[in-house]
VMD Tcl script that draws the C-alpha trace (Angstrom):
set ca {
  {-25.03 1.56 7.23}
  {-22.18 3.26 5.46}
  {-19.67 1.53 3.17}
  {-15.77 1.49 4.85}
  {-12.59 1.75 3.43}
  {-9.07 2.03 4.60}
  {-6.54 3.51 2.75}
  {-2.71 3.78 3.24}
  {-2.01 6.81 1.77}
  {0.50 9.25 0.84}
  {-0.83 12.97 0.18}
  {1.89 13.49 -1.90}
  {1.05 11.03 -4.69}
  {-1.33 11.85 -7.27}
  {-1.92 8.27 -7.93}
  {-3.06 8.06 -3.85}
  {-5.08 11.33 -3.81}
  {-6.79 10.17 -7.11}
  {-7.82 6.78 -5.68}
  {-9.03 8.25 -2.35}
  {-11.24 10.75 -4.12}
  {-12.74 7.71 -6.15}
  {-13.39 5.71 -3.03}
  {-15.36 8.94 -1.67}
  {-17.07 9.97 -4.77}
  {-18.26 6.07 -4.05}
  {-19.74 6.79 -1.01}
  {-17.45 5.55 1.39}
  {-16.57 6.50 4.89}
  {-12.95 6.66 4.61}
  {-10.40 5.90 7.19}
  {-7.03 7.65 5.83}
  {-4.25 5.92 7.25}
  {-0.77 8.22 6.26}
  {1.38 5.30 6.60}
  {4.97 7.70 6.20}
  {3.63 9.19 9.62}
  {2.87 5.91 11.48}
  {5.01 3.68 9.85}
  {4.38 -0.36 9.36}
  {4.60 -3.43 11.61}
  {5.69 -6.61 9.74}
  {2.55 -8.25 11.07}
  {0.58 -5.46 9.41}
  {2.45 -5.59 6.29}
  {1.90 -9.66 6.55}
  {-1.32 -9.66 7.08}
  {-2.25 -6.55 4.35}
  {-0.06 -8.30 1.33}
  {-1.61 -11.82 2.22}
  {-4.94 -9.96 1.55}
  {-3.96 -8.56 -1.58}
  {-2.21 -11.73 -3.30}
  {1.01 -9.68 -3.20}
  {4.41 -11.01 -2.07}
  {6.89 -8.17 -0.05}
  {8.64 -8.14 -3.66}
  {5.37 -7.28 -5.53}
  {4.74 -4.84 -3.34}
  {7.94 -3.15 -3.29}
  {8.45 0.67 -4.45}
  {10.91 0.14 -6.85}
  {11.15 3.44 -7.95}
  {12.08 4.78 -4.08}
  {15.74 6.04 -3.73}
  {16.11 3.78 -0.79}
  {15.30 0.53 -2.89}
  {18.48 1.04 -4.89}
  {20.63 2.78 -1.99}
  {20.00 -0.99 0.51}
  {20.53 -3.03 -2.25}
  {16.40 -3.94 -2.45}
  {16.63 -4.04 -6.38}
  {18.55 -7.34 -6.46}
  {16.26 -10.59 -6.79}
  {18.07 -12.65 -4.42}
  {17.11 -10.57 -1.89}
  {14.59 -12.06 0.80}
  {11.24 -11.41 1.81}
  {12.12 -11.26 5.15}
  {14.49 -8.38 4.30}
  {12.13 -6.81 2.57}
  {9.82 -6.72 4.97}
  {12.15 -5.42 7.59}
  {13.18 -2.58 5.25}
  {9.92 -1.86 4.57}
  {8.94 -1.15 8.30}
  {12.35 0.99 8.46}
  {11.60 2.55 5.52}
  {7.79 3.06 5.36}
  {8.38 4.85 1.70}
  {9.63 1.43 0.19}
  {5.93 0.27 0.17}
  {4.22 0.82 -3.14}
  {0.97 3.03 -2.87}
  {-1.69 3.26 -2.06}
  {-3.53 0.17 -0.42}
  {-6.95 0.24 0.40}
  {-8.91 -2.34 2.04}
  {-13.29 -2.48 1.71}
  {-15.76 -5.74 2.63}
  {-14.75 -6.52 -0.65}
  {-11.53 -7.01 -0.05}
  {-7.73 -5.38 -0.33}
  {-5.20 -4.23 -3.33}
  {-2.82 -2.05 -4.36}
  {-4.40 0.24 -6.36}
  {-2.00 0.50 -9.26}
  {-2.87 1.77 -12.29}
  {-5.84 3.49 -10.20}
  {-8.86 2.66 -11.49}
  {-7.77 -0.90 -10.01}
  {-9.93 0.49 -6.90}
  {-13.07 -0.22 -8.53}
  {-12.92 -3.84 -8.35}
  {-13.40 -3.92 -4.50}
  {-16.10 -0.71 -4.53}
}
mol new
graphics top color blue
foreach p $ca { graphics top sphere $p radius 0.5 }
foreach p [lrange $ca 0 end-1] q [lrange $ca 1 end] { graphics top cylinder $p $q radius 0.2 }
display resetview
């Protein structure tokens, strides 16, 4: 039985394109999930930070233009606005994700991955 993994992923990042080849050179079947094209659900984005020990805030792009430009920067903002942004703005979540058996992180700095290969 092949090993699974999910990734949310954003061609465009190194960081994401270096972690997905890791996760095949592992021997995973990889589901590729290109979360700027399907966007988020705040149930998804619930459920996936719960898994990875990450609050909306931790798992925040902080470097996106939008995170300044709506006023995401500021600490008193709430998770619940976060979240909301985040499924408005699909960009404003950090990348990538990736989800095995194992469990789920962010996989930031990239060789993070390993621990749920």
């Amino acid at each position: 039985m092949a090993k699974k993994a999910t990734i949310y992923h954003n061609p465009k990042c190194s960081t994401s394109r270096q972690v997905l080849e890791m996760i095949e050179a592992a021997g995973y079947k990889v589901e590729v999930i290109e979360y700027l094209k399907t966007g988020w659900t705040k149930k998804q984005l619930k459920n996936l930070f719960a898994a990875a020990g990450l609050t909306p805030r931790q798992a925040l792009r902080t470097r996106a233009a939008e995170a300044e430009e709506l006023g995401l920067l500021d600490p008193k903002v709430s998770d619940a606005k976060l979240l909301e942004a985040m499924v408005e703005h699909p960009v404003l979540v950090e990348r990538p994700f990736v989800v095995t058996a194992k469990g789920a992180l962010l996989a930031r700095p990239k060789e993070k991955v390993r621990d749920i290969l």
